[in-house]
N, CA, C and O atoms as a GROMACS GRO file, in nm:
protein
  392
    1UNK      N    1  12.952   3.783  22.747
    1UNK     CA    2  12.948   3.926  22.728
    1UNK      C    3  13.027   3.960  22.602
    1UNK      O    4  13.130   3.905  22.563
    2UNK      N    5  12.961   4.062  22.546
    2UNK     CA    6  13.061   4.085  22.416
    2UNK      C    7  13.088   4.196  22.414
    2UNK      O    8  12.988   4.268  22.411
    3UNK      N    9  13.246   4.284  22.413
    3UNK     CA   10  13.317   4.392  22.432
    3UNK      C   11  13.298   4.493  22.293
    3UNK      O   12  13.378   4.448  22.211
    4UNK      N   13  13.234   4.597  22.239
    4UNK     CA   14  13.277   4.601  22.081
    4UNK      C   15  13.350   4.771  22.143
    4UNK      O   16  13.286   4.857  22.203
    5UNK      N   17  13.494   4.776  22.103
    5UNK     CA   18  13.610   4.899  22.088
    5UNK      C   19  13.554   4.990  22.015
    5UNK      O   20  13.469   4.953  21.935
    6UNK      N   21  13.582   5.106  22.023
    6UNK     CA   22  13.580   5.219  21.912
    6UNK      C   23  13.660   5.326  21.951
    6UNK      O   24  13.622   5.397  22.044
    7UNK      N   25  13.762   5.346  21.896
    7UNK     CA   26  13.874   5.435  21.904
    7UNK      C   27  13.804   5.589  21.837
    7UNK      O   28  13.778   5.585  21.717
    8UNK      N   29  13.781   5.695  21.898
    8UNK     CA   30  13.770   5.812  21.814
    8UNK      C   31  13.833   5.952  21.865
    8UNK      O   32  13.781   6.042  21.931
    9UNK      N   33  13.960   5.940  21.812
    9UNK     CA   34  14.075   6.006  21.862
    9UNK      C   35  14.107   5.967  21.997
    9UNK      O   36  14.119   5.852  22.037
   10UNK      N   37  14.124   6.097  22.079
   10UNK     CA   38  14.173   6.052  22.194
   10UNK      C   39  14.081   5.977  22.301
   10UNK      O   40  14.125   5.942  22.410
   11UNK      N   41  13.916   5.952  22.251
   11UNK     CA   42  13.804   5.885  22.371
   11UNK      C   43  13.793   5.750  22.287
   11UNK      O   44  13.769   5.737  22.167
   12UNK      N   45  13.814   5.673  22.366
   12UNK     CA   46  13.786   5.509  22.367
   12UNK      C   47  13.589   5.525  22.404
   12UNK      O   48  13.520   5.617  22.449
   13UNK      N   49  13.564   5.409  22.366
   13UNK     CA   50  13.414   5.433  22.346
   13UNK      C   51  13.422   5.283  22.353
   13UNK      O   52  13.471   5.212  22.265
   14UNK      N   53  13.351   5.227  22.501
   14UNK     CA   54  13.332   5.102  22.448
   14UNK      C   55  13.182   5.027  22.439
   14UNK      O   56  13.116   5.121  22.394
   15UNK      N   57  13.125   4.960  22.448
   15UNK     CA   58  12.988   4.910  22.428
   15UNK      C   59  12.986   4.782  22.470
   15UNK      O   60  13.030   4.693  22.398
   16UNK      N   61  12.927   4.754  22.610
   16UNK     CA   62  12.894   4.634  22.652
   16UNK      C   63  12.768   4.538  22.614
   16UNK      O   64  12.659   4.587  22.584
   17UNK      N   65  12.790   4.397  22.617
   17UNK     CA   66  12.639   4.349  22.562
   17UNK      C   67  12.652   4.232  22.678
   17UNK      O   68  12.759   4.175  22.701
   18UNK      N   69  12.542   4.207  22.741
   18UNK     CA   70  12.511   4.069  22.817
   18UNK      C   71  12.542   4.093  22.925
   18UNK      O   72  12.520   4.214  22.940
   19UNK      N   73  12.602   4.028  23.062
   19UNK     CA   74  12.595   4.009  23.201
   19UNK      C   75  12.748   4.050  23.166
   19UNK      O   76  12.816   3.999  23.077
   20UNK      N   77  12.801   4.186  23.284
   20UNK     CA   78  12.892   4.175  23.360
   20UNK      C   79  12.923   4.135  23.486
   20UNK      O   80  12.915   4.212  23.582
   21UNK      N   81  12.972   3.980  23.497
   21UNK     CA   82  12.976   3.971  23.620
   21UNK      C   83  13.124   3.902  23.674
   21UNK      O   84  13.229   3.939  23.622
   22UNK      N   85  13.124   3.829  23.751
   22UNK     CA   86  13.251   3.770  23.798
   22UNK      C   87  13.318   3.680  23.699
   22UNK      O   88  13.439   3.658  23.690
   23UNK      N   89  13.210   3.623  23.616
   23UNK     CA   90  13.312   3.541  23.490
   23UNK      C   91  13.369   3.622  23.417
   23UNK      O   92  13.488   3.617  23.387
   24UNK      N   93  13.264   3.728  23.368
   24UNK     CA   94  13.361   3.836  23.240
   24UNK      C   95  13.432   3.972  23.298
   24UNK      O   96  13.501   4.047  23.228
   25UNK      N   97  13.406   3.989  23.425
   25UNK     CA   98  13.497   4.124  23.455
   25UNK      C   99  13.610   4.101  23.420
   25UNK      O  100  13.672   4.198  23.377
   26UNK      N  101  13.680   3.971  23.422
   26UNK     CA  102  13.861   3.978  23.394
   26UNK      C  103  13.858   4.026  23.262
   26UNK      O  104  13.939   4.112  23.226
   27UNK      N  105  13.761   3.973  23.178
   27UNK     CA  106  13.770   4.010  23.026
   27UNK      C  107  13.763   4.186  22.990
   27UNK      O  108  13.818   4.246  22.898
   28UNK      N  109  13.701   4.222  23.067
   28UNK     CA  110  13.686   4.355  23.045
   28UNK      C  111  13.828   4.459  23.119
   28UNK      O  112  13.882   4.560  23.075
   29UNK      N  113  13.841   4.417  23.186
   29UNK     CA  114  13.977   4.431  23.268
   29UNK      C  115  14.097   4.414  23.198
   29UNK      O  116  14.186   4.498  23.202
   30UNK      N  117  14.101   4.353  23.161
   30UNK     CA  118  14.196   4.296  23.023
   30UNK      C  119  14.186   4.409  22.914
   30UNK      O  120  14.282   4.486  22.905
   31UNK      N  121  14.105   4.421  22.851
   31UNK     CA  122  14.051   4.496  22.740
   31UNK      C  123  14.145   4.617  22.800
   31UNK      O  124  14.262   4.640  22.768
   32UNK      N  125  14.049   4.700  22.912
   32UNK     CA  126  14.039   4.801  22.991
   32UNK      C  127  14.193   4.857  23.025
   32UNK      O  128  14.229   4.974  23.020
   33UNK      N  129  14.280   4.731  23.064
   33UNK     CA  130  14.455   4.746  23.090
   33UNK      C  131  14.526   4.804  22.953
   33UNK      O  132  14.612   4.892  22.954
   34UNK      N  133  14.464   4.731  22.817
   34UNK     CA  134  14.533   4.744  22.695
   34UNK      C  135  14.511   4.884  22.634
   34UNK      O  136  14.588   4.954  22.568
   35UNK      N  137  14.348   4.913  22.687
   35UNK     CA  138  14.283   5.008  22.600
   35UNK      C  139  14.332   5.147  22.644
   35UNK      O  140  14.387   5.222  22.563
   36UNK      N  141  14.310   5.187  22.789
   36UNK     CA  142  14.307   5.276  22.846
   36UNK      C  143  14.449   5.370  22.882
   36UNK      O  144  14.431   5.470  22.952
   37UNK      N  145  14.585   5.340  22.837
   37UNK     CA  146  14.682   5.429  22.817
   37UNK      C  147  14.674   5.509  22.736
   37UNK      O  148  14.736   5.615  22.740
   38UNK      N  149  14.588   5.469  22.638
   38UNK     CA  150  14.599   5.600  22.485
   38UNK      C  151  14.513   5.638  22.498
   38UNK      O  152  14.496   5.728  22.416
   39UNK      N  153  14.387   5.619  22.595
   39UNK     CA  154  14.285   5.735  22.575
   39UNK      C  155  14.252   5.828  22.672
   39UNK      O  156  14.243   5.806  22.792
   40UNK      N  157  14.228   5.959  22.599
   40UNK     CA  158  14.237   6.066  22.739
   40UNK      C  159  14.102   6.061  22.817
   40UNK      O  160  14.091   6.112  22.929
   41UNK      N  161  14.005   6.002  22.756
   41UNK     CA  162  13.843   6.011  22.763
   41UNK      C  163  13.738   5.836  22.770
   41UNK      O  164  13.722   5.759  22.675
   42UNK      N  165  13.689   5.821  22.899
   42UNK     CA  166  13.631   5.664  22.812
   42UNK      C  167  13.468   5.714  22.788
   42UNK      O  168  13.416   5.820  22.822
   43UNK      N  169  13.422   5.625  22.736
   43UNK     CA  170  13.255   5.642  22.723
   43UNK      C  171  13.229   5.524  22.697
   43UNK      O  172  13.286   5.467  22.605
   44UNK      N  173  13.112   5.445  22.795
   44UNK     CA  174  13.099   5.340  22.838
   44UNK      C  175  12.930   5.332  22.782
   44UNK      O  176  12.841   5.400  22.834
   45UNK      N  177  12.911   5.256  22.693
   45UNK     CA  178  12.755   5.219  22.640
   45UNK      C  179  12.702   5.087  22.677
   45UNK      O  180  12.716   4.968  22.647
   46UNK      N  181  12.622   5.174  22.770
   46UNK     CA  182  12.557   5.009  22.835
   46UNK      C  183  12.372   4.987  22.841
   46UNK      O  184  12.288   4.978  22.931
   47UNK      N  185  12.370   4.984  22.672
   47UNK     CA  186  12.232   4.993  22.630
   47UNK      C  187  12.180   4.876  22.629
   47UNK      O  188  12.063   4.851  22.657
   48UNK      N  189  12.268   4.793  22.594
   48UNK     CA  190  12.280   4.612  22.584
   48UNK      C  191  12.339   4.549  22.754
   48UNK      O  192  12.359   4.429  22.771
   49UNK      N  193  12.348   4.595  22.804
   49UNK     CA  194  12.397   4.536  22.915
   49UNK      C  195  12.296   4.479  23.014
   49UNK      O  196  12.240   4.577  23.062
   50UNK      N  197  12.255   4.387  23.059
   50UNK     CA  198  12.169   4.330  23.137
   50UNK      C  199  12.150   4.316  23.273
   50UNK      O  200  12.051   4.344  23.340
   51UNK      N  201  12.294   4.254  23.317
   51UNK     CA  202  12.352   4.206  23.477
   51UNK      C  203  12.471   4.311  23.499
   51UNK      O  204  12.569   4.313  23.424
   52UNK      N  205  12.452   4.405  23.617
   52UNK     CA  206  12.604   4.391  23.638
   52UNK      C  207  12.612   4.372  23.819
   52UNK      O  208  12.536   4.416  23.905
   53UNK      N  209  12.746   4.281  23.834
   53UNK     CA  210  12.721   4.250  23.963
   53UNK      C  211  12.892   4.342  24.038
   53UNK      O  212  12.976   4.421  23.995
   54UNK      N  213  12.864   4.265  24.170
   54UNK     CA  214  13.035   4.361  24.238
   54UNK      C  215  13.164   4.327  24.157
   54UNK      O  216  13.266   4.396  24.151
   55UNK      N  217  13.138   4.207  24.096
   55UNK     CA  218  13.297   4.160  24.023
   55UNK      C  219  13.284   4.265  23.922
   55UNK      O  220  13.394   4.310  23.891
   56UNK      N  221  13.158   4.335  23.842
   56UNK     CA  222  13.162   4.476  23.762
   56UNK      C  223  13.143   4.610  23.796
   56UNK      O  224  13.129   4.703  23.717
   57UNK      N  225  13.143   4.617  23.943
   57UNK     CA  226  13.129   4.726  23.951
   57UNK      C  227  13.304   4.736  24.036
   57UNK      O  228  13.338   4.854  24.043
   58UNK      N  229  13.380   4.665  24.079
   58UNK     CA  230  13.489   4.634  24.072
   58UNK      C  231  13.583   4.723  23.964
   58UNK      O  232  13.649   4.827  23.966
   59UNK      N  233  13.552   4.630  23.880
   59UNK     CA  234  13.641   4.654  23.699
   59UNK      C  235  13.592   4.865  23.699
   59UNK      O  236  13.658   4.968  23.695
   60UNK      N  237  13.456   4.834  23.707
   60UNK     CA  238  13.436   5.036  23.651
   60UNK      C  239  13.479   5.107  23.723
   60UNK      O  240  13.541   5.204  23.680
   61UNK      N  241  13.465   5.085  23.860
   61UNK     CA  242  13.568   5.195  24.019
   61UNK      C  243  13.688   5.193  23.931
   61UNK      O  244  13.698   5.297  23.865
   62UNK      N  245  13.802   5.086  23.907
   62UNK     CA  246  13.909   5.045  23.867
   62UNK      C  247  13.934   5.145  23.762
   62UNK      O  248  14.010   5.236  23.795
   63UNK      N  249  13.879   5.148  23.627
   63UNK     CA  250  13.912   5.242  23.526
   63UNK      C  251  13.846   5.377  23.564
   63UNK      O  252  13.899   5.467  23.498
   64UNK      N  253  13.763   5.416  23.633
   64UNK     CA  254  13.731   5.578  23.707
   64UNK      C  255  13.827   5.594  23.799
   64UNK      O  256  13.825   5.712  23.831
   65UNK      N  257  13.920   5.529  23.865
   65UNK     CA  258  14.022   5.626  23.897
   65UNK      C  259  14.121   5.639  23.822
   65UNK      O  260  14.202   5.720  23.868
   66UNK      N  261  14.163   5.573  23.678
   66UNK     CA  262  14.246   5.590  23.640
   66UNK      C  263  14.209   5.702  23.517
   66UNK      O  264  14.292   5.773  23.459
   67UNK      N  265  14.108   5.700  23.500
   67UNK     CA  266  14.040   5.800  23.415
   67UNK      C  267  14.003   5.909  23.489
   67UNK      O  268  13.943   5.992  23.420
   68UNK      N  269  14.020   5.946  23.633
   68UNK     CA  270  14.015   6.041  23.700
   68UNK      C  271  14.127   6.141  23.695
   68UNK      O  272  14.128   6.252  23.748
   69UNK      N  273  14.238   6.075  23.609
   69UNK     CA  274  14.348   6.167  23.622
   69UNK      C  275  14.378   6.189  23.446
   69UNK      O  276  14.480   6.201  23.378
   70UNK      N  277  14.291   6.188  23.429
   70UNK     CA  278  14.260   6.212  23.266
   70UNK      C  279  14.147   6.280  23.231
   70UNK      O  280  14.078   6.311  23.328
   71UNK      N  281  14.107   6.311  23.123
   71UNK     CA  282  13.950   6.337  23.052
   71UNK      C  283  13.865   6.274  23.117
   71UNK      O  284  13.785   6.248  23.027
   72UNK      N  285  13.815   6.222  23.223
   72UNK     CA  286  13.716   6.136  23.277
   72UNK      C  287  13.673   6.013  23.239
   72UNK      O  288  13.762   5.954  23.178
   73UNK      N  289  13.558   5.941  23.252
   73UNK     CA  290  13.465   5.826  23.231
   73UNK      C  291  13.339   5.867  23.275
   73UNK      O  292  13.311   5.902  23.390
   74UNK      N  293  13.241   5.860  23.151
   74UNK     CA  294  13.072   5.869  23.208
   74UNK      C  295  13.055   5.674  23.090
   74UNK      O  296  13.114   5.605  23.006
   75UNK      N  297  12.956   5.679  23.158
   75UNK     CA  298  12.836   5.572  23.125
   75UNK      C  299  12.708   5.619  23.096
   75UNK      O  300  12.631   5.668  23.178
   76UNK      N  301  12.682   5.597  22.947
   76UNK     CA  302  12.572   5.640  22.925
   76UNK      C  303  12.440   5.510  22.887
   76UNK      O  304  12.477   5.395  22.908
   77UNK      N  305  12.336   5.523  22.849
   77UNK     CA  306  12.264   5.457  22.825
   77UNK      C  307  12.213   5.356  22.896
   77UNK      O  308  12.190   5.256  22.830
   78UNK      N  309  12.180   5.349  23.052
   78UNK     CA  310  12.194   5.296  23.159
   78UNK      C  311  12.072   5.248  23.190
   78UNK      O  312  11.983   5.330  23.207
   79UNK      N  313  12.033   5.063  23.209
   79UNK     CA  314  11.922   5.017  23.217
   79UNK      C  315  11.860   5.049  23.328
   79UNK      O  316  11.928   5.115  23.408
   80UNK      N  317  11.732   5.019  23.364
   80UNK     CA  318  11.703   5.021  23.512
   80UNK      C  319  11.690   4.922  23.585
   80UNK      O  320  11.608   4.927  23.676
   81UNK      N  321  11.781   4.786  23.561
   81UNK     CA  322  11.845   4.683  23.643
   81UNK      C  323  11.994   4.750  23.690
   81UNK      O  324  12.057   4.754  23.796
   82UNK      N  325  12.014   4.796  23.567
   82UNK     CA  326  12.186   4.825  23.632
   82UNK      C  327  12.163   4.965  23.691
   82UNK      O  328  12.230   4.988  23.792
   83UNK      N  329  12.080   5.064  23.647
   83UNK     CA  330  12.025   5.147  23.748
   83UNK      C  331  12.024   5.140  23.937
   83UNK      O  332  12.063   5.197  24.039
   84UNK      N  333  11.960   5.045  23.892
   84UNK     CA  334  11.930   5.010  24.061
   84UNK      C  335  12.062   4.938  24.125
   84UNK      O  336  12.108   4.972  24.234
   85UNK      N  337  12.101   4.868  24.069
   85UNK     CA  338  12.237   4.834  24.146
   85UNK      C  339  12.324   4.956  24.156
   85UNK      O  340  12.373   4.981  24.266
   86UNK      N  341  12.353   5.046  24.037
   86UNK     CA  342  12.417   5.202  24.094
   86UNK      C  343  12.377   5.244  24.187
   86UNK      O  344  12.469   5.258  24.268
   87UNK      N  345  12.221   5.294  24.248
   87UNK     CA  346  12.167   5.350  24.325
   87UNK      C  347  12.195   5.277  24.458
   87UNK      O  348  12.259   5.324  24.552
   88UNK      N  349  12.141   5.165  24.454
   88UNK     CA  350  12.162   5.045  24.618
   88UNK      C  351  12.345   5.016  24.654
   88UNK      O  352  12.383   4.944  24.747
   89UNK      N  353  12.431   5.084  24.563
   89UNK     CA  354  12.536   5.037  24.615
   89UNK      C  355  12.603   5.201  24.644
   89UNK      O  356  12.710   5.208  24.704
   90UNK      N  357  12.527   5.339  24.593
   90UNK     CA  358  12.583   5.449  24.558
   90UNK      C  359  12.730   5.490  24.446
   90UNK      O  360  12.817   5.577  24.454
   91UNK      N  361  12.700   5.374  24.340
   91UNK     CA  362  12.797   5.375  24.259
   91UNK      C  363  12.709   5.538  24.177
   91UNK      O  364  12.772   5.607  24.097
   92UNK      N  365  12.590   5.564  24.208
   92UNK     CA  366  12.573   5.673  24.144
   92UNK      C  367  12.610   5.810  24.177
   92UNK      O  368  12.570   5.906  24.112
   93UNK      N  369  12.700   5.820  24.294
   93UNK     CA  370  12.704   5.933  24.341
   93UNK      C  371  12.856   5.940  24.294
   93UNK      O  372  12.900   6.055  24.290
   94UNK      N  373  12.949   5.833  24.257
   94UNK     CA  374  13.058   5.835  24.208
   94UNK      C  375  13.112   5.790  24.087
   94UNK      O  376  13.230   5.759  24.075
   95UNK      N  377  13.026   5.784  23.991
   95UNK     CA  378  13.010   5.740  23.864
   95UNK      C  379  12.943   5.876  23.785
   95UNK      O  380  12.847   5.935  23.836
   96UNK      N  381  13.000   5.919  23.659
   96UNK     CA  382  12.953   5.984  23.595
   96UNK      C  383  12.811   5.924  23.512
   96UNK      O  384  12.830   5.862  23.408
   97UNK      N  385  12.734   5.934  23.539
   97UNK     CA  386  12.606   5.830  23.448
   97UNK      C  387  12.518   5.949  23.393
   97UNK      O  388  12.458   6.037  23.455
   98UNK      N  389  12.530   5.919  23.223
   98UNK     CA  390  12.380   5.947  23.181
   98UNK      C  391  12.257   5.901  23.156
   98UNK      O  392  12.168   5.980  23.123
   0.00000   0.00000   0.00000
């Protein structure tokens, strides 16, 4: 999976590419620990994203509550593989998704 950052002011903007799953959630988690004190806002681009399994939907619960007490977290650009895993697990009813 490849992480690419974008700082623009206070919203972190990040952009996922490839399978989030139990090998790379720590990686993103990681990122996610370092990134997410300075930003009031995340925005999550998951146009490139392919797989995501519970070890990623794990990591995104994880930074939506901590971004719950901030500017929020939406996910935009949302496949209809990772679609359907939002829907079959109801990560869509608690996930900001566009």
């Amino acid at each position: 999976m490849t992480i690419t950052k974008n700082q623009n002011g206070s919203t972190l903007e990040i952009a996922l590419e490839g399978r989030l799953d139990t090998m790379t959630a720590p990686e993103l988690e990681a990122e996610l620990n370092r990134s997410l004190p300075s930003a009031d806002s995340l925005v999550m681009d998951f146009a490139k994203l392919d797989y995501i399994s519970s070890a990623g939907l794990r990591v995104l619960l994880s930074a939506h509550k901590v971004m719950n007490t901030k500017g929020g977290m939406k996910i935009k650009n949302v496949n209809d593989v990772v679609q359907e895993v939002f829907d079959v697990t109801g990560f869509v009813d608690i996930l900001n998704i566009e």
